[in-house]
C-alpha positions in Angstrom: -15.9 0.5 19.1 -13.8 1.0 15.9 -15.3 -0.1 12.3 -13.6 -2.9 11.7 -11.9 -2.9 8.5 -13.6 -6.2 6.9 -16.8 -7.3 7.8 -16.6 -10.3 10.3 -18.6 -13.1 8.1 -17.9 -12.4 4.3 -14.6 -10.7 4.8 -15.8 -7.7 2.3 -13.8 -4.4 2.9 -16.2 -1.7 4.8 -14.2 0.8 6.7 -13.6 2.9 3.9 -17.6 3.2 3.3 -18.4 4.4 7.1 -17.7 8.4 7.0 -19.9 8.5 3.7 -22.5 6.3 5.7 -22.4 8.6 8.4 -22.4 12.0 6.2 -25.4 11.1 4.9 -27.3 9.8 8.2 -26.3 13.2 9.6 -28.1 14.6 6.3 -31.5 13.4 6.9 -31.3 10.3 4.7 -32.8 6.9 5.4 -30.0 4.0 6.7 -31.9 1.5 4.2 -31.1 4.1 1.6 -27.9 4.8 2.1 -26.5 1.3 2.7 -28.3 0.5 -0.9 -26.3 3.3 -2.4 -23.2 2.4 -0.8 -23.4 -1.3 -1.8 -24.0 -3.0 1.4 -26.4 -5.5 0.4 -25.4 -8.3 2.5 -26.9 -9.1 5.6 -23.4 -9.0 7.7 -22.1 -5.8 6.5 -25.4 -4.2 7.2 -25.3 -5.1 10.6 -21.9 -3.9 11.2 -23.3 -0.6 10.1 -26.6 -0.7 12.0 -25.2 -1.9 14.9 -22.5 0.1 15.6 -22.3 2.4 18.8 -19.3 5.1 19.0 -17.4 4.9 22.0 -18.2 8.5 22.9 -21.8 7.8 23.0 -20.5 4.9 25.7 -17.8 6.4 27.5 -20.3 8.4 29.0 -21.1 5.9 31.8 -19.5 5.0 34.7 -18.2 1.6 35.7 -19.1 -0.2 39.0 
């Protein structure tokens, strides 16, 4: 899956935000953290974040 670039419910731009996010997962820091320091407080564009799955990670399966 692709970030999409607005969040789904409050329309709020996020793509831009997603490489820092990652950087600084990578890095050690906590999600709740980062998504503080990166201005996510909404509900919606947290979970866009949280629940996001790279399609490499996926790819890797085989369909029946």
């Amino acid at each position: 899956m692709i970030i999409p670039m607005r969040c789904f419910t409050c329309g709020k731009p996020v793509s831009h935000l997603w490489e820092k996010y990652v950087e600084k997962v990578e890095k050690g820091e906590e999600r709740k953290k980062v998504l503080d320091e990166l201005g996510l407080n909404r509900y919606c564009c947290r979970m866009l974040f949280l629940g996001h799955i790279e399609l490499d990670e996926v790819s890797q399966f085989k369909n029946i």
